[in-house]
N, CA, C and O atoms as CSV, one atom per row, in Angstrom:
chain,resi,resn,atom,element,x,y,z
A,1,UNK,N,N,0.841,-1.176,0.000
A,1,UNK,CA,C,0.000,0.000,0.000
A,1,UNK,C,C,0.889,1.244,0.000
A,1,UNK,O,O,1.818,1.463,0.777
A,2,UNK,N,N,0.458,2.020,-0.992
A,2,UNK,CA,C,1.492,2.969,-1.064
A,2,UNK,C,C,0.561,4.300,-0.234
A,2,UNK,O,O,-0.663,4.424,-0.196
A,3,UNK,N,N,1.928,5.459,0.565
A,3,UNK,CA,C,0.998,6.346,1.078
A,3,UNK,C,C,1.454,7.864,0.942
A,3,UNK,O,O,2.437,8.217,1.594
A,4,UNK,N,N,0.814,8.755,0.154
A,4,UNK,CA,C,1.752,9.659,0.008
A,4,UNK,C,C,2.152,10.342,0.742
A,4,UNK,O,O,1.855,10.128,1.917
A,5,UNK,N,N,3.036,11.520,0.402
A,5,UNK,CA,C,3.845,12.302,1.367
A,5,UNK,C,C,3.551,13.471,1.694
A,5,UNK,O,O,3.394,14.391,0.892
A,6,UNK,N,N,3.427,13.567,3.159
A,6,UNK,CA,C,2.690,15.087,3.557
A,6,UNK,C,C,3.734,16.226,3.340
A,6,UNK,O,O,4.849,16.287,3.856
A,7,UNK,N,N,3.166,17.115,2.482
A,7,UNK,CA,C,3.437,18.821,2.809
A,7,UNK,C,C,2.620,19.725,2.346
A,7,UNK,O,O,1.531,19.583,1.790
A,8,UNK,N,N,3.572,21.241,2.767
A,8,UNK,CA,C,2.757,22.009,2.777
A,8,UNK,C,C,2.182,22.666,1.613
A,8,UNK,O,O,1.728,23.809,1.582
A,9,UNK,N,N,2.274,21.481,0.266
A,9,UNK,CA,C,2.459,22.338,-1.020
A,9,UNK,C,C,0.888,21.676,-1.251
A,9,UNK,O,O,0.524,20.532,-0.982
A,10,UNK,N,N,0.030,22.883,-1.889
A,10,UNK,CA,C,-1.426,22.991,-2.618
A,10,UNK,C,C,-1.401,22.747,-3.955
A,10,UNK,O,O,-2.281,22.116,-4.541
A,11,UNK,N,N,-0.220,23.320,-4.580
A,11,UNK,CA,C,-0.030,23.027,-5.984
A,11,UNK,C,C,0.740,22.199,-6.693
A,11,UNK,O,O,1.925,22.148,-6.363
A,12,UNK,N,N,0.327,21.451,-7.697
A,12,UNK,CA,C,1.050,20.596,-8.791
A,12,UNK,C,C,1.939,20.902,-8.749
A,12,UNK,O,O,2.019,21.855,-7.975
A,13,UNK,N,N,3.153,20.553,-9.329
A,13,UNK,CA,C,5.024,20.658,-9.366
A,13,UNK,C,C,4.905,20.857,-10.767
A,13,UNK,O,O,5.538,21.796,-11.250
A,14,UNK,N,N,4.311,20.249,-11.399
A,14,UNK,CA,C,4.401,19.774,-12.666
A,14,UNK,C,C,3.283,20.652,-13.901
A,14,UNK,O,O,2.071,20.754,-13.710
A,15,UNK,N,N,3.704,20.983,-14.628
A,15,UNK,CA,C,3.047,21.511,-15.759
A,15,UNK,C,C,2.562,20.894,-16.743
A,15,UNK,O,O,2.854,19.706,-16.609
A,16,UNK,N,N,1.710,21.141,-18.079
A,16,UNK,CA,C,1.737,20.793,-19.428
A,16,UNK,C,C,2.060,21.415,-20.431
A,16,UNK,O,O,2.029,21.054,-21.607
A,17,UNK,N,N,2.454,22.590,-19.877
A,17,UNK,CA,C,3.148,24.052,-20.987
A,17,UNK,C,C,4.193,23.639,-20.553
A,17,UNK,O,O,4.688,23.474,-19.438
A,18,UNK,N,N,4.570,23.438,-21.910
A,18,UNK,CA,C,6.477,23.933,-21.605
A,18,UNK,C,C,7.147,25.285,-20.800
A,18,UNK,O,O,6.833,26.445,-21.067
A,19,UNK,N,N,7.819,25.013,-20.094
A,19,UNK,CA,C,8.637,26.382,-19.816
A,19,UNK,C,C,9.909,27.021,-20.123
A,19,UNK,O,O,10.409,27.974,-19.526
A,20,UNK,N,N,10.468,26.259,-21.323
A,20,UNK,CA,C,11.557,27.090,-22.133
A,20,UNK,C,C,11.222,27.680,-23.861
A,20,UNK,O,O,12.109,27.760,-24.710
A,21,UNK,N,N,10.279,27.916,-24.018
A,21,UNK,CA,C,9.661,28.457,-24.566
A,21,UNK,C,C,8.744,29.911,-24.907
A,21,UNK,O,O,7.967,30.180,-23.991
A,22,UNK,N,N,8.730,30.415,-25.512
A,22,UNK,CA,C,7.839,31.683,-25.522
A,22,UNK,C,C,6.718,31.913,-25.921
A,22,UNK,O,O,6.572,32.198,-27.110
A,23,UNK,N,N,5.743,31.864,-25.159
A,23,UNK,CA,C,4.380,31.621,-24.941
A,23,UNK,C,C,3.197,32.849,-25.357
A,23,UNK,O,O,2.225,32.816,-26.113
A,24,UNK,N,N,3.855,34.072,-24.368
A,24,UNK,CA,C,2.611,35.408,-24.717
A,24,UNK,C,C,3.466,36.187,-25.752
A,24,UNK,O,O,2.996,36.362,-26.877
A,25,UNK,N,N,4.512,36.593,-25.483
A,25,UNK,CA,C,5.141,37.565,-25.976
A,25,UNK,C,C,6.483,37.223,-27.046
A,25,UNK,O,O,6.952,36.133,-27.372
A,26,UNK,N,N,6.947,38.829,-27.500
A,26,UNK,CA,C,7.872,38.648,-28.605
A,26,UNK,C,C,9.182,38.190,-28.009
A,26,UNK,O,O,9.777,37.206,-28.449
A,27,UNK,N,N,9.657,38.978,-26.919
A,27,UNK,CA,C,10.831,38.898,-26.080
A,27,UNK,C,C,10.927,38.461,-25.175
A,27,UNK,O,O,9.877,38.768,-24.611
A,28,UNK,N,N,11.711,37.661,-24.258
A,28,UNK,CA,C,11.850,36.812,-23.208
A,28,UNK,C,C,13.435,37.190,-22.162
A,28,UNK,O,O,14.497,37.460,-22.723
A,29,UNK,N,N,13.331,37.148,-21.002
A,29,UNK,CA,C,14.397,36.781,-20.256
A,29,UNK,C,C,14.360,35.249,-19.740
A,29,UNK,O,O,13.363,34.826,-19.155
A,30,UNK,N,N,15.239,34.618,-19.927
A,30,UNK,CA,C,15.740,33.372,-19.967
A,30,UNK,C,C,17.098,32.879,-18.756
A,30,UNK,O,O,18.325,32.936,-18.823
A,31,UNK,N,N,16.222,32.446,-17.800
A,31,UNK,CA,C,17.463,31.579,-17.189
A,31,UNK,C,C,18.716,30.488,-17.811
A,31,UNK,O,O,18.663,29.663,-18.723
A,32,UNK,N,N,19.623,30.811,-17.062
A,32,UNK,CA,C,20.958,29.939,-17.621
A,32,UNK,C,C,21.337,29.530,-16.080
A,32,UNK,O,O,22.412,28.941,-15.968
A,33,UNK,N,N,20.881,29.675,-15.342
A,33,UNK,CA,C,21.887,28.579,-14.043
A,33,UNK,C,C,20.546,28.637,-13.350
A,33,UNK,O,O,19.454,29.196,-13.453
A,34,UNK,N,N,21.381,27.518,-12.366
A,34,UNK,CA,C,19.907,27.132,-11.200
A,34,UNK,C,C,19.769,28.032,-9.956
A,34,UNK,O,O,20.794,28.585,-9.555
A,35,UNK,N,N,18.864,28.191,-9.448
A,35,UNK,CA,C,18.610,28.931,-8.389
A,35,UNK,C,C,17.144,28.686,-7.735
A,35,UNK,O,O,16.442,27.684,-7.868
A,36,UNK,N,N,16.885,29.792,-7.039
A,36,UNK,CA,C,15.327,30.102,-6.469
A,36,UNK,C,C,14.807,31.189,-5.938
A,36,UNK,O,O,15.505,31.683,-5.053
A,37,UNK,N,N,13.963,31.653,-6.142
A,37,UNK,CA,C,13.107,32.521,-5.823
A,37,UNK,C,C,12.015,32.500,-5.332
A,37,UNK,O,O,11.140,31.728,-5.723
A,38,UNK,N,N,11.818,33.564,-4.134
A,38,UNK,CA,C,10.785,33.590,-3.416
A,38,UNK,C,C,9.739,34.415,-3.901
A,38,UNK,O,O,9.610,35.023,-4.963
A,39,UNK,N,N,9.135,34.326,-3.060
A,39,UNK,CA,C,7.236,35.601,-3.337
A,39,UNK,C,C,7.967,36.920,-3.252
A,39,UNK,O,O,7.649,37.704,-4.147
A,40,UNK,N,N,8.861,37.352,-2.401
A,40,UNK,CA,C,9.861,38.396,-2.070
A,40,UNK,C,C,10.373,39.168,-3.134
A,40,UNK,O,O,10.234,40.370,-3.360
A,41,UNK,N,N,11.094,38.139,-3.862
A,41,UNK,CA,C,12.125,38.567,-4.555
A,41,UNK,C,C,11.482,38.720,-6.181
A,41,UNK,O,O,11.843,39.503,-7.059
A,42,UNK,N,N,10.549,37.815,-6.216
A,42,UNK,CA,C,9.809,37.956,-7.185
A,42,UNK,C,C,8.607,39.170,-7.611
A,42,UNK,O,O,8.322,39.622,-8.720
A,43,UNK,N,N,8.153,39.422,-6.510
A,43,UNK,CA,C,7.406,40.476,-6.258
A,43,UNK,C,C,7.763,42.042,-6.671
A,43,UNK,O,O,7.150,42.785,-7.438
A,44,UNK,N,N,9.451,42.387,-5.588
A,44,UNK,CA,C,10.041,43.039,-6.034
A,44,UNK,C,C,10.723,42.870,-7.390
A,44,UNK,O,O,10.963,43.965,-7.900
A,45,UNK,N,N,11.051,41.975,-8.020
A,45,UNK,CA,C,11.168,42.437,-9.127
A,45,UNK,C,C,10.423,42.482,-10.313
A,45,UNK,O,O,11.036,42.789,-11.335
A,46,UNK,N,N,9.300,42.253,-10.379
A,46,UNK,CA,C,7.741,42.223,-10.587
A,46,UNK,C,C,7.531,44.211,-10.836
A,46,UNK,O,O,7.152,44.812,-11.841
A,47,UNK,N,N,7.869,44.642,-9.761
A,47,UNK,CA,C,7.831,46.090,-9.725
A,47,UNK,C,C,8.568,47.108,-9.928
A,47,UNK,O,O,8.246,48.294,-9.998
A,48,UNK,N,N,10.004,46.407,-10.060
A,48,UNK,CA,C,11.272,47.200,-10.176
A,48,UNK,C,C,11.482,47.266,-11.897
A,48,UNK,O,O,11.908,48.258,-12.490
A,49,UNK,N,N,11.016,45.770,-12.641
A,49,UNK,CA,C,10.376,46.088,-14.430
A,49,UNK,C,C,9.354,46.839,-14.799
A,49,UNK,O,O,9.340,47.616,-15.754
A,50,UNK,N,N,8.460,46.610,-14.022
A,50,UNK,CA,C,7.084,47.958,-14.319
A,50,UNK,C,C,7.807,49.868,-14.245
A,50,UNK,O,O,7.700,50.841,-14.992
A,51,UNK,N,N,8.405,49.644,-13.129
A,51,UNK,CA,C,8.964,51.258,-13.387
A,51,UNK,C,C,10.027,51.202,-14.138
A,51,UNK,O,O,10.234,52.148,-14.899
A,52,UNK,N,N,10.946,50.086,-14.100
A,52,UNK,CA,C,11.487,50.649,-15.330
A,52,UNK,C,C,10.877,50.929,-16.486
A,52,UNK,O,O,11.008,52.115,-16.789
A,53,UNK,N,N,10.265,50.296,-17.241
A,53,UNK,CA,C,9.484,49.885,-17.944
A,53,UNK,C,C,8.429,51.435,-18.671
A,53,UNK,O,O,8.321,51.922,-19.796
A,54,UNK,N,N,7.860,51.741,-17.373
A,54,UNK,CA,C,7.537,52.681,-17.534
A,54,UNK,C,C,8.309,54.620,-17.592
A,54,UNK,O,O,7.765,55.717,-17.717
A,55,UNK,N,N,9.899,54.142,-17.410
A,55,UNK,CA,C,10.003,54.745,-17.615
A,55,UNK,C,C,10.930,55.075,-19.004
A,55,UNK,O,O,11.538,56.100,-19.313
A,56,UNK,N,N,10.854,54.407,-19.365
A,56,UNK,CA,C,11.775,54.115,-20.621
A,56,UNK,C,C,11.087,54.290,-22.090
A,56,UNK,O,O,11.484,54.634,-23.203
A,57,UNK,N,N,9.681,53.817,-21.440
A,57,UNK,CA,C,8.670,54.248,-22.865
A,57,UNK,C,C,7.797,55.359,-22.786
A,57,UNK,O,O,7.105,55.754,-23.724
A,58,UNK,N,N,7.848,55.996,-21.339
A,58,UNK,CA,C,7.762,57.300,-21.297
A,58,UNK,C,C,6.179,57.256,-20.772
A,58,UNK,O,O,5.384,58.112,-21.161
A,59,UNK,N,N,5.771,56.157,-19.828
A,59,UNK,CA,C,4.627,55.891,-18.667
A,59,UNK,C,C,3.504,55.909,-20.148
A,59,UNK,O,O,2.508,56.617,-19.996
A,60,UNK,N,N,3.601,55.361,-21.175
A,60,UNK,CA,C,2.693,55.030,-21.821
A,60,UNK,C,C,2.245,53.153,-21.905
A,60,UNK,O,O,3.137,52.335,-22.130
A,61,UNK,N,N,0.766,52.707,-21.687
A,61,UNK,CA,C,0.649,51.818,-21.317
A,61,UNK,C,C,0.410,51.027,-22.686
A,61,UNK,O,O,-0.671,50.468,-22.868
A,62,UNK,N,N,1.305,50.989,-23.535
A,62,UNK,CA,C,1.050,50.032,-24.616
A,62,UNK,C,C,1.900,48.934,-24.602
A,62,UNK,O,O,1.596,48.308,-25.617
A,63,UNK,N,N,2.975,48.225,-23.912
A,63,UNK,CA,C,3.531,47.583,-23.707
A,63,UNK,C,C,3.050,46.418,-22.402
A,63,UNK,O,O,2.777,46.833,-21.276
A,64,UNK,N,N,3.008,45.124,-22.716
A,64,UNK,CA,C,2.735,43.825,-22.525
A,64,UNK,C,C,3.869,43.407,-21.399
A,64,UNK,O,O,5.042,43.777,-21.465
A,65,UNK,N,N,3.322,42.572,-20.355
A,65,UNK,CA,C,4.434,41.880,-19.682
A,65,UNK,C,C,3.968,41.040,-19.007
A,65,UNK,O,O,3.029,41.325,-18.262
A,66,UNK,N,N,4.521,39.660,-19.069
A,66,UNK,CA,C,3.833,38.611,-18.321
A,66,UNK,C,C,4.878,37.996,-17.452
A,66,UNK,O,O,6.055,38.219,-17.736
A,67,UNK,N,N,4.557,37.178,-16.329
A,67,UNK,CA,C,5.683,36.192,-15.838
A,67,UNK,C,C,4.848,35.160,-15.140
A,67,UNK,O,O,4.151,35.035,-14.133
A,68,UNK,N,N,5.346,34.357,-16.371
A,68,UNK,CA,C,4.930,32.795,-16.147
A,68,UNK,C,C,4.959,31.640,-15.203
A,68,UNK,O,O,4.526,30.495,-15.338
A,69,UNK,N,N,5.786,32.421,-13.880
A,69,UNK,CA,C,6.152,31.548,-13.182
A,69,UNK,C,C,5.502,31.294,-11.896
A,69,UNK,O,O,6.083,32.004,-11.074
A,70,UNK,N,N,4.686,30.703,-11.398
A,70,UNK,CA,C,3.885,29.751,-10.336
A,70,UNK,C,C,4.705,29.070,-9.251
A,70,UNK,O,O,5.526,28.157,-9.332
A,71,UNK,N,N,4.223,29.819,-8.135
A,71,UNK,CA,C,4.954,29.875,-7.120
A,71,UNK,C,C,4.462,28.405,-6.464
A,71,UNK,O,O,3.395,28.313,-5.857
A,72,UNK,N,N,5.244,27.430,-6.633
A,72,UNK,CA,C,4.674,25.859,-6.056
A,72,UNK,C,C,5.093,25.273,-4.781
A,72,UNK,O,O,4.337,24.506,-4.185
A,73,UNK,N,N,6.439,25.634,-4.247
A,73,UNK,CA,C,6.889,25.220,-3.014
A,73,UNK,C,C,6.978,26.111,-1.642
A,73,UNK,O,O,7.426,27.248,-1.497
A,74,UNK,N,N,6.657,25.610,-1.106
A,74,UNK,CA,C,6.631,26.562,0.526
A,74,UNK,C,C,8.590,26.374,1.273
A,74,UNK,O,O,9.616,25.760,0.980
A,75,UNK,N,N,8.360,26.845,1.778
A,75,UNK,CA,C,9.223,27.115,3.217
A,75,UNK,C,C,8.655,27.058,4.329
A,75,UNK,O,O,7.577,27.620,4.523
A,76,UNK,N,N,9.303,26.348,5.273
A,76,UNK,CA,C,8.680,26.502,6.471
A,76,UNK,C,C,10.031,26.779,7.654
A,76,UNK,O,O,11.221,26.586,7.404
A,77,UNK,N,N,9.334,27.383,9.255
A,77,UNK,CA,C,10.552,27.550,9.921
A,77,UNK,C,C,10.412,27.285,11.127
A,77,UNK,O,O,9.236,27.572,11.347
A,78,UNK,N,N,11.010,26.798,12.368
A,78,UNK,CA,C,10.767,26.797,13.350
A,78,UNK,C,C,11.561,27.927,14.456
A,78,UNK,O,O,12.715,28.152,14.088
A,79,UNK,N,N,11.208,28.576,15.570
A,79,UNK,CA,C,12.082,29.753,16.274
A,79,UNK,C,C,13.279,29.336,16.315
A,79,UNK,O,O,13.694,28.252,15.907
A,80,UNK,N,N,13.845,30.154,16.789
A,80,UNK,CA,C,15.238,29.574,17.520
A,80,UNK,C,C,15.639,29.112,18.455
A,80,UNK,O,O,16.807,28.778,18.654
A,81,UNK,N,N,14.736,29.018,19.179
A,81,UNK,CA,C,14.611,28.568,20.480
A,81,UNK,C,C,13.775,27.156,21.140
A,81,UNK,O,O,13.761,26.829,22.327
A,82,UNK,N,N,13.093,26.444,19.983
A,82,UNK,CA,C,12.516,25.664,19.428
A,82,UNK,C,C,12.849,24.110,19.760
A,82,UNK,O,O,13.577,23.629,18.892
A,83,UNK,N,N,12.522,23.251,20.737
A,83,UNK,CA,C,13.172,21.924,21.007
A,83,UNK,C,C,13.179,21.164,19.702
A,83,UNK,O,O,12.408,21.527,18.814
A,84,UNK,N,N,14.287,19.760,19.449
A,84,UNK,CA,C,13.636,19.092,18.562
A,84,UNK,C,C,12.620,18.638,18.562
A,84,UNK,O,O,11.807,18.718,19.482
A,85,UNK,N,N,12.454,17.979,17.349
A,85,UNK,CA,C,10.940,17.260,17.490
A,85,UNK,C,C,9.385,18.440,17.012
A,85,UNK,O,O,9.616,19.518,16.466
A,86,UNK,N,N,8.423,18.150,17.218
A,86,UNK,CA,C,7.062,18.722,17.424
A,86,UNK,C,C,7.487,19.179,16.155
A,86,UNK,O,O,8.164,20.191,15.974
A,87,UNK,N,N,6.962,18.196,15.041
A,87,UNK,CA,C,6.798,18.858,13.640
A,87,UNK,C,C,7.399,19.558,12.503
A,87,UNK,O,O,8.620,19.713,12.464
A,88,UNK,N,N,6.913,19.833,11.916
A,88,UNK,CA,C,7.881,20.804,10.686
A,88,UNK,C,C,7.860,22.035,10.994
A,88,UNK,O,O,8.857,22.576,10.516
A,89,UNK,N,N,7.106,22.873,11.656
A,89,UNK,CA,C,7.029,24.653,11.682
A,89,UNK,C,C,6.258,25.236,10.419
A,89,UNK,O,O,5.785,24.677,9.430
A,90,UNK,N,N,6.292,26.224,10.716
A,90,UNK,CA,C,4.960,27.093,10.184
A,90,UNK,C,C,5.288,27.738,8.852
A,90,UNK,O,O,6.370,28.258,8.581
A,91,UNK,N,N,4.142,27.642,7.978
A,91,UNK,CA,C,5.120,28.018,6.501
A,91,UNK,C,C,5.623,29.754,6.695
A,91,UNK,O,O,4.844,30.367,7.425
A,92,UNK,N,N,6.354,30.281,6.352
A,92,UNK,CA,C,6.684,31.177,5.866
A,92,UNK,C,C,7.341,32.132,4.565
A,92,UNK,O,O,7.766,33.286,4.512
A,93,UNK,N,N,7.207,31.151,3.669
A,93,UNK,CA,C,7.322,31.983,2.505
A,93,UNK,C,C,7.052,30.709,1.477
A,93,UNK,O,O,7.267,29.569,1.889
A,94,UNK,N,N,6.477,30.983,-0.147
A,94,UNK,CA,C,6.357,30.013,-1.017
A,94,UNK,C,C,7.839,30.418,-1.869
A,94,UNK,O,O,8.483,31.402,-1.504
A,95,UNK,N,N,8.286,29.583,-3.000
A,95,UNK,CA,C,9.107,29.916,-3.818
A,95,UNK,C,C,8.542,29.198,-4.897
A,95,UNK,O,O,7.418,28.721,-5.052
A,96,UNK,N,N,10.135,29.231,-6.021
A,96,UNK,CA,C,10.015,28.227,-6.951
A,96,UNK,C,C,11.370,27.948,-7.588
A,96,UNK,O,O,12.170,28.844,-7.861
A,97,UNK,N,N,11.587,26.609,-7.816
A,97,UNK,CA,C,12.869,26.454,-8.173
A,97,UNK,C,C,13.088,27.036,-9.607
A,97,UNK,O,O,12.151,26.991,-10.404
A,98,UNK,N,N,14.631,27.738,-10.068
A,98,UNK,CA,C,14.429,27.510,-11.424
A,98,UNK,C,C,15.319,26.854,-11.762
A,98,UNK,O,O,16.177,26.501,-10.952
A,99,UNK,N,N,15.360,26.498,-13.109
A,99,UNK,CA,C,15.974,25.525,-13.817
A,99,UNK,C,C,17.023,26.244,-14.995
A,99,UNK,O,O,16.508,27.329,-15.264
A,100,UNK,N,N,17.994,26.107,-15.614
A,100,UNK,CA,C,18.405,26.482,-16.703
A,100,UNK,C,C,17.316,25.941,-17.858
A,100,UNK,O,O,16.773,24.845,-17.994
A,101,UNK,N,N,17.214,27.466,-18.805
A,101,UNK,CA,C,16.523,27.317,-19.656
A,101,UNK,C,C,14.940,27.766,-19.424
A,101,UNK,O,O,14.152,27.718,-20.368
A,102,UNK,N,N,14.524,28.212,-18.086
A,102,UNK,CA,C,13.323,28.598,-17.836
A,102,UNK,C,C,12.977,30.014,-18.039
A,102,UNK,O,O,13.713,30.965,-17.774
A,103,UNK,N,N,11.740,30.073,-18.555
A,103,UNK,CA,C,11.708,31.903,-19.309
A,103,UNK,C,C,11.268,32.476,-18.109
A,103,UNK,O,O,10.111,32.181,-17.813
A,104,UNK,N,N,11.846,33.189,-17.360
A,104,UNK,CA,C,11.649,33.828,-16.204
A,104,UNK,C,C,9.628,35.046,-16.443
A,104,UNK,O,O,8.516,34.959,-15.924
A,105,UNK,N,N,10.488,36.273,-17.838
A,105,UNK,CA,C,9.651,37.295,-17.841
A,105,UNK,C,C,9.873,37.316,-19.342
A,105,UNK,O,O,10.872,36.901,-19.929
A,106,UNK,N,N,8.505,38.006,-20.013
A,106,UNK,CA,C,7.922,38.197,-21.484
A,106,UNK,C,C,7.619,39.314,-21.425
A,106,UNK,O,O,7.474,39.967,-20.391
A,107,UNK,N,N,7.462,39.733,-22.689
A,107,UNK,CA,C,7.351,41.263,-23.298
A,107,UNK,C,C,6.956,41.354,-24.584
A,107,UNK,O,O,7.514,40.607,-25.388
A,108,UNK,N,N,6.128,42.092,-24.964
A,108,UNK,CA,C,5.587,42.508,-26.208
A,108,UNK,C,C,5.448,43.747,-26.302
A,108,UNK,O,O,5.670,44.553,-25.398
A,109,UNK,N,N,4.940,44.077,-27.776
A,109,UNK,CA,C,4.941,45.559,-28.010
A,109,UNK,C,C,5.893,46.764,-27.175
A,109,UNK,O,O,5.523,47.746,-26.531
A,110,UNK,N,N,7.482,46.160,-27.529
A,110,UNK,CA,C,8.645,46.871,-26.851
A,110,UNK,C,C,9.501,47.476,-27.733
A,110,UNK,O,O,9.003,46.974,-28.741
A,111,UNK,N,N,10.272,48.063,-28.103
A,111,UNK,CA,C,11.349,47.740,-29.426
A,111,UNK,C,C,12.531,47.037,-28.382
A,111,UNK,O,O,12.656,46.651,-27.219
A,112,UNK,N,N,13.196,47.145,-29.489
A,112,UNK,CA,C,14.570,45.700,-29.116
A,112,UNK,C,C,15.345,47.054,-28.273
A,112,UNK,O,O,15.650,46.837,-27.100
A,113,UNK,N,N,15.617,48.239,-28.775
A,113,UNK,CA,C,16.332,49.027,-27.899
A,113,UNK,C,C,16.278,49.007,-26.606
A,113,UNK,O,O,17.310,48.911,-25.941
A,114,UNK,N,N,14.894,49.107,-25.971
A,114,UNK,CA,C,14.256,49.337,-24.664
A,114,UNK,C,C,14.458,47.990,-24.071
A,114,UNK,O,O,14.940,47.928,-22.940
A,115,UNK,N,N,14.153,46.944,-24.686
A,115,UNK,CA,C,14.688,45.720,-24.340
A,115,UNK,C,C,15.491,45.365,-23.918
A,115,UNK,O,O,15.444,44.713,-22.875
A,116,UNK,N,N,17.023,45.759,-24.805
A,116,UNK,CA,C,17.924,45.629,-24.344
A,116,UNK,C,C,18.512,46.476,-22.894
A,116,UNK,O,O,19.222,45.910,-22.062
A,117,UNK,N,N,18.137,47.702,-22.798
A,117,UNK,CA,C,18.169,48.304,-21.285
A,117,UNK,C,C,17.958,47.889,-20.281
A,117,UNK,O,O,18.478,47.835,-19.166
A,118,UNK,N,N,16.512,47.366,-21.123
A,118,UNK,CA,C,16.005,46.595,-19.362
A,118,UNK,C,C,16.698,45.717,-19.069
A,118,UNK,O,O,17.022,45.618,-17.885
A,119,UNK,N,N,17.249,44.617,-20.175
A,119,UNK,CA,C,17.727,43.512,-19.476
A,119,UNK,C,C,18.958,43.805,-18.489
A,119,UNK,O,O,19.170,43.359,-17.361
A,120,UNK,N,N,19.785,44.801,-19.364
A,120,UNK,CA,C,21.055,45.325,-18.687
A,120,UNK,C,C,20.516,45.820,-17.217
A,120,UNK,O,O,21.273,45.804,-16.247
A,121,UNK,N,N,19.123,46.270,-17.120
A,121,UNK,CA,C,18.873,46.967,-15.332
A,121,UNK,C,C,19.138,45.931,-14.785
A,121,UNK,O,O,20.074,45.772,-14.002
A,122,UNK,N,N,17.892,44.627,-15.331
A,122,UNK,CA,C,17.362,43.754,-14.614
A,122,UNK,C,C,18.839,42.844,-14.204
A,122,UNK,O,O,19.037,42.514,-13.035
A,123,UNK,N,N,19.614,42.569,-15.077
A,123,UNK,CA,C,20.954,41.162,-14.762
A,123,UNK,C,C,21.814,41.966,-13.553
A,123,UNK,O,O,22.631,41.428,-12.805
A,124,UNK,N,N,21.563,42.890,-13.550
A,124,UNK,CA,C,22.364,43.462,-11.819
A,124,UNK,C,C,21.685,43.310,-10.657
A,124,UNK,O,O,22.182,43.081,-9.554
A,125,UNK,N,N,20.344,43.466,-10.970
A,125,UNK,CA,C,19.458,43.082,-9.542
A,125,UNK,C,C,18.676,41.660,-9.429
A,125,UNK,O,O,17.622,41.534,-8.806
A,126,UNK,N,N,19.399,40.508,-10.182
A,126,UNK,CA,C,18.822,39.290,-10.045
A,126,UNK,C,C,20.008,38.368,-9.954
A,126,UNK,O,O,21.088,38.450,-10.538
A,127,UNK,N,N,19.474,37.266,-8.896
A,127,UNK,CA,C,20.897,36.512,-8.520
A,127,UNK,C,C,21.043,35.401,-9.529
A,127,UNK,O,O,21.931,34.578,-9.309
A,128,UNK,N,N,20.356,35.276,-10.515
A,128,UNK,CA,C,20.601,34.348,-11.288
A,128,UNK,C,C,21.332,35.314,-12.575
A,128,UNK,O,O,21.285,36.536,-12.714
A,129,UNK,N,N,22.202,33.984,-13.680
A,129,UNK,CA,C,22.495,34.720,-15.139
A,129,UNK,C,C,21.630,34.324,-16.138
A,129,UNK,O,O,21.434,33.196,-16.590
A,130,UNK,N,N,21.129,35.398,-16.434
A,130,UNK,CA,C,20.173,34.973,-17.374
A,130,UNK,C,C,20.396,35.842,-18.809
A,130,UNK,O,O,21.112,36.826,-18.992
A,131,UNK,N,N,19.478,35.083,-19.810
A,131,UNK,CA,C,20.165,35.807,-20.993
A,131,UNK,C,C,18.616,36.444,-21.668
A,131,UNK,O,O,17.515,36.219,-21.166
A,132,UNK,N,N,18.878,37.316,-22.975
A,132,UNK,CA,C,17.738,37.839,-23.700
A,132,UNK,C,C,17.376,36.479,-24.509
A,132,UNK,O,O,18.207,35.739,-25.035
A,133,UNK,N,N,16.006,36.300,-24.502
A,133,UNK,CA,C,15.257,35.821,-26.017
A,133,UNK,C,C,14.518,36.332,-26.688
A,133,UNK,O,O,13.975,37.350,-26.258
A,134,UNK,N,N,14.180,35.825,-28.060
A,134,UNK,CA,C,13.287,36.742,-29.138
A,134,UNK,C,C,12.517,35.172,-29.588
A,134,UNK,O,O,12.977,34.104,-29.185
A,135,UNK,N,N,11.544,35.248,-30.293
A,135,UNK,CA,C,10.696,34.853,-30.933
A,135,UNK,C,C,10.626,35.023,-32.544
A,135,UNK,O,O,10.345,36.126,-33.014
A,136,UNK,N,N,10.924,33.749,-33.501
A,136,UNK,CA,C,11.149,34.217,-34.508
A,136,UNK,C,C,10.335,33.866,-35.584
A,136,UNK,O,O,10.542,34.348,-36.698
């Protein structure tokens, strides 16, 4: 009898869309090494592309941006002060692993100029290396 394994995760691991691929948009940022990211880090940089973003095309809203990525695994923690034993501890943050080759963030209706800026903002404030893609 098989029995599965408890945690704190609600969501599938697993997809049916590919994720090295380009899905909504013309342009893509693209992971090249492994890492992870939290709700945190994702969030903020979720907002740190919108102003750029907006400021580069001059706060006009004709430009597209999606990020495909589904936050599936938790964290959990116990105090510090905490005996062994009594359980796993309380979630505190979701993430998601990435993989080389995973399209982080998409873009449409951009030119390649503005594109290229952003990526140059974005590869200083993200701990992964990631590269530009296009759609051809």
């Amino acid at each position: 009898m098989l029995k599965e394994k408890k945690t704190h995760n609600k969501y599938s691991v697993r997809f049916k869309q590919p994720k090295h691929t380009l899905i909504y948009g013309q342009f893509g940022i693209k992971s090249i090494s492994f890492g992870r990211l939290t709700e945190n880090q994702l969030i903020n940089l979720k907002w740190i592309i919108l102003k750029k973003l907006k400021f580069l095309v001059g706060n006009k809203k004709n430009f597209q941006f999606w990020v495909p990525l589904f936050l599936n695994s938790t964290l959990t923690k116990f105090n510090l002060e905490s005996r062994m034993g009594k359980g796993k501890g309380s979630i505190y943050t979701r993430f998601i692993y990435i993989r080389p080759g995973m399209i982080l963030f998409e873009f449409s209706n951009i030119s390649e100029q503005h594109i290229r800026n952003l990526f140059h903002y974005i590869s200083k404030r993200i701990s992964l290396k990631i590269i530009l893609t296009r759609q051809f």
